[in-house]
C-alpha positions as CSV (number, residue, x, y, z in Angstrom):
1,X,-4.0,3.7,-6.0
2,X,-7.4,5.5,-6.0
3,X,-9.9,6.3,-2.7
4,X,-10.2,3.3,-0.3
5,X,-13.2,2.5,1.7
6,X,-12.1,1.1,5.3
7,X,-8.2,1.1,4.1
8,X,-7.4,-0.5,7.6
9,X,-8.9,-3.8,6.8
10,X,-6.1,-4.2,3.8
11,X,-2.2,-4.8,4.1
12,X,0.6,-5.3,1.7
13,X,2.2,-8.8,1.6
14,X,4.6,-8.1,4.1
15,X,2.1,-6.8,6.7
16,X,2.2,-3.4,6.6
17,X,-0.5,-1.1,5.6
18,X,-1.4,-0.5,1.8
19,X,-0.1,3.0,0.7
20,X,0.1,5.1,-2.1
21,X,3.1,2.4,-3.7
22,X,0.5,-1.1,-3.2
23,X,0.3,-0.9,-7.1
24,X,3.3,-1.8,-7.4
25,X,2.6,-5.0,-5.5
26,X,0.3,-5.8,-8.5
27,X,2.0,-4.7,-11.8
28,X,3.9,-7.9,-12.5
29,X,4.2,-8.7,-16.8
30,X,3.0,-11.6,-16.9
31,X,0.3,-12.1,-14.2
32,X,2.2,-15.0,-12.5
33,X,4.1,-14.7,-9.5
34,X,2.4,-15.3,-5.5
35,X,5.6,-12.9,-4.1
36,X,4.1,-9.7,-3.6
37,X,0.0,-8.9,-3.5
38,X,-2.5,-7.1,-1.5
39,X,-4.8,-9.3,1.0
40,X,-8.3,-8.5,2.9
41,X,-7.1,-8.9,6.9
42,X,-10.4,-7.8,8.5
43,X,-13.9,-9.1,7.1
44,X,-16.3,-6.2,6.6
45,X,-18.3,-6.4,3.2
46,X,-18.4,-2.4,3.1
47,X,-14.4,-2.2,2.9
48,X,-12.4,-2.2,-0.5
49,X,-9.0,-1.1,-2.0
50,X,-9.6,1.3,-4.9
51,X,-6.7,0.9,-8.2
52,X,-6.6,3.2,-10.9
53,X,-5.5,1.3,-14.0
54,X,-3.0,2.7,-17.1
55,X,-4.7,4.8,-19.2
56,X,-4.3,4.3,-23.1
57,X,-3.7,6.5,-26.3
58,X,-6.1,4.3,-28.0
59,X,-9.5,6.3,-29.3
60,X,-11.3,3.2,-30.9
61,X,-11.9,0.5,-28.5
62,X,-14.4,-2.6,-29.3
63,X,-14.2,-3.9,-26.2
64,X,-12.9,-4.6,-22.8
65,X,-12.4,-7.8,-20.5
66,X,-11.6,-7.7,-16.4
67,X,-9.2,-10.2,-15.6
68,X,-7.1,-11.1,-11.8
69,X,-4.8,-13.7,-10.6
70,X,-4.8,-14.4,-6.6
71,X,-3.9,-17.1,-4.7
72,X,-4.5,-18.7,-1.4
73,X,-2.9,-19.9,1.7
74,X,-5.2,-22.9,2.0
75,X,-8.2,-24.8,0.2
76,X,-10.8,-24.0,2.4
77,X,-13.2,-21.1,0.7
78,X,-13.3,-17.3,1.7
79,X,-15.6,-14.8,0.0
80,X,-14.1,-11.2,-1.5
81,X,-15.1,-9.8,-4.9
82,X,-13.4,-8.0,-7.4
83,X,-15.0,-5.4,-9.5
84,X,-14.2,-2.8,-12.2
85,X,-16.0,0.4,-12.2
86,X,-16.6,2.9,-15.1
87,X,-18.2,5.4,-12.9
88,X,-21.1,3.5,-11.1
89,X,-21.3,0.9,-13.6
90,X,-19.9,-1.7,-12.3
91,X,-18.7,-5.1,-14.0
92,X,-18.1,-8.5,-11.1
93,X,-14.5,-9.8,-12.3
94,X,-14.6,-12.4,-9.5
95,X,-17.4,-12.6,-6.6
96,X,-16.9,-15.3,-4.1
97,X,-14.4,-17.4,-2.6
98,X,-10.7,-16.4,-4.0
99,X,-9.0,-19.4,-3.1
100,X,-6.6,-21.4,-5.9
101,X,-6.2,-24.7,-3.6
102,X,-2.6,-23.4,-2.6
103,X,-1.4,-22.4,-6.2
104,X,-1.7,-19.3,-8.5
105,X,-4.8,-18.5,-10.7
106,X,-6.0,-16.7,-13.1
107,X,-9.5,-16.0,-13.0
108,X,-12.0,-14.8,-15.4
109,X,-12.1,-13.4,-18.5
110,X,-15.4,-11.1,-17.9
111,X,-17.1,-8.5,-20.7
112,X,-16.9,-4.6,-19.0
113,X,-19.6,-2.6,-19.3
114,X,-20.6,-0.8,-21.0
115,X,-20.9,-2.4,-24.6
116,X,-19.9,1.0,-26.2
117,X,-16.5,2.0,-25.2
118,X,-14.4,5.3,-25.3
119,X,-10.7,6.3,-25.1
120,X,-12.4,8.3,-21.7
121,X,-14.3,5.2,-20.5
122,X,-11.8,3.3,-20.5
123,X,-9.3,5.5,-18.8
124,X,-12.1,6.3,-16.2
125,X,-12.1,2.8,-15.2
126,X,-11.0,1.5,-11.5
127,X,-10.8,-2.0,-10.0
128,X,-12.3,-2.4,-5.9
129,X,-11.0,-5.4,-4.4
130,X,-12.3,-6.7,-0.9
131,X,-15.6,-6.5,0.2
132,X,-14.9,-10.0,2.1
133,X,-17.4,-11.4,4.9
134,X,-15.1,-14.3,5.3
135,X,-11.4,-13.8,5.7
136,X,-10.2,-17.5,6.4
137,X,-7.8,-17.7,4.6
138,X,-7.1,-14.2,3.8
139,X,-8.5,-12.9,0.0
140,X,-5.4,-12.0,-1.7
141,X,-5.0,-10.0,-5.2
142,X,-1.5,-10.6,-6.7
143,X,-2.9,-8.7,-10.2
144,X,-5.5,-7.3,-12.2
145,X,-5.6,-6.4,-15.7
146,X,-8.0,-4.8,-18.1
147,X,-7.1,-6.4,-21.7
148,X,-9.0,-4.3,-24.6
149,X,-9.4,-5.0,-28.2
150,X,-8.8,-2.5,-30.8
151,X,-9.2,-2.7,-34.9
152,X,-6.0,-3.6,-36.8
């Protein structure tokens, strides 16, 4: 977990407060279970939940794609974002409403900036999730992944 900004406005899936362990409530292989997440509880567009993500041993990177899975409680829309940050760059994953109509999905398969990448880039990168003005139904994150291509 990296530096929150209003870490009050976030909880686990069973309630309590997000901690230094909420990563693991993310870090399922494959992407695809609605058991465990993290979820926005109080609208305020300033507030996010910082993740650091696994570095690599990889030095020659050609590029690198944001993706997340969420789900939803019910089918009415909501509005969080999801972005991945290589210092102040930042890339939108997912901006809007993160409801799946009461099932699991993954969404988007978006370029990172920037174009050029580096073994340091790369390991520099975070994800912010939350920034929600609309918590009804609660924005939940069950995962985020940063998927990278490299030459063979």
């Amino acid at each position: 977990m990296g530096t929150h900004v209003g870490a009050a406005s976030f909880q686990d899936n069973d309630g309590t407060a997000i901690d230094a362990m909420s990563w693991q409530r993310l870090d399922e292989i494959p992407l695809n279970t609605t058991t465990d997440f993290i979820q926005q509880v109080t609208a305020k567009a300033s507030s996010y939940a910082e993740m650091t993500l696994a570095n690599t041993t990889e030095t020659c990177i050609r590029s690198a794609h944001g993706y997340i899975t969420i789900h939803s409680t019910a089918s009415q829309a909501n509005a969080a974002k999801l972005s991945i940050f290589d210092g102040t760059t930042e890339s939108i994953v997912k901006s809007g409403s993160f409801t799946a109509n009461n099932t699991l999905s993954r969404d988007a398969a978006k370029p990172l900036t920037p174009s050029t990448w580096t073994q340091a880039a790369l390991n520099g990168l975070v994800a912010r999730f939350g920034y929600a003005t609309d918590v009804a139904p609660l924005p939940i994150l069950d995962g985020v992944m940063v998927e990278f291509e490299v030459p063979q």
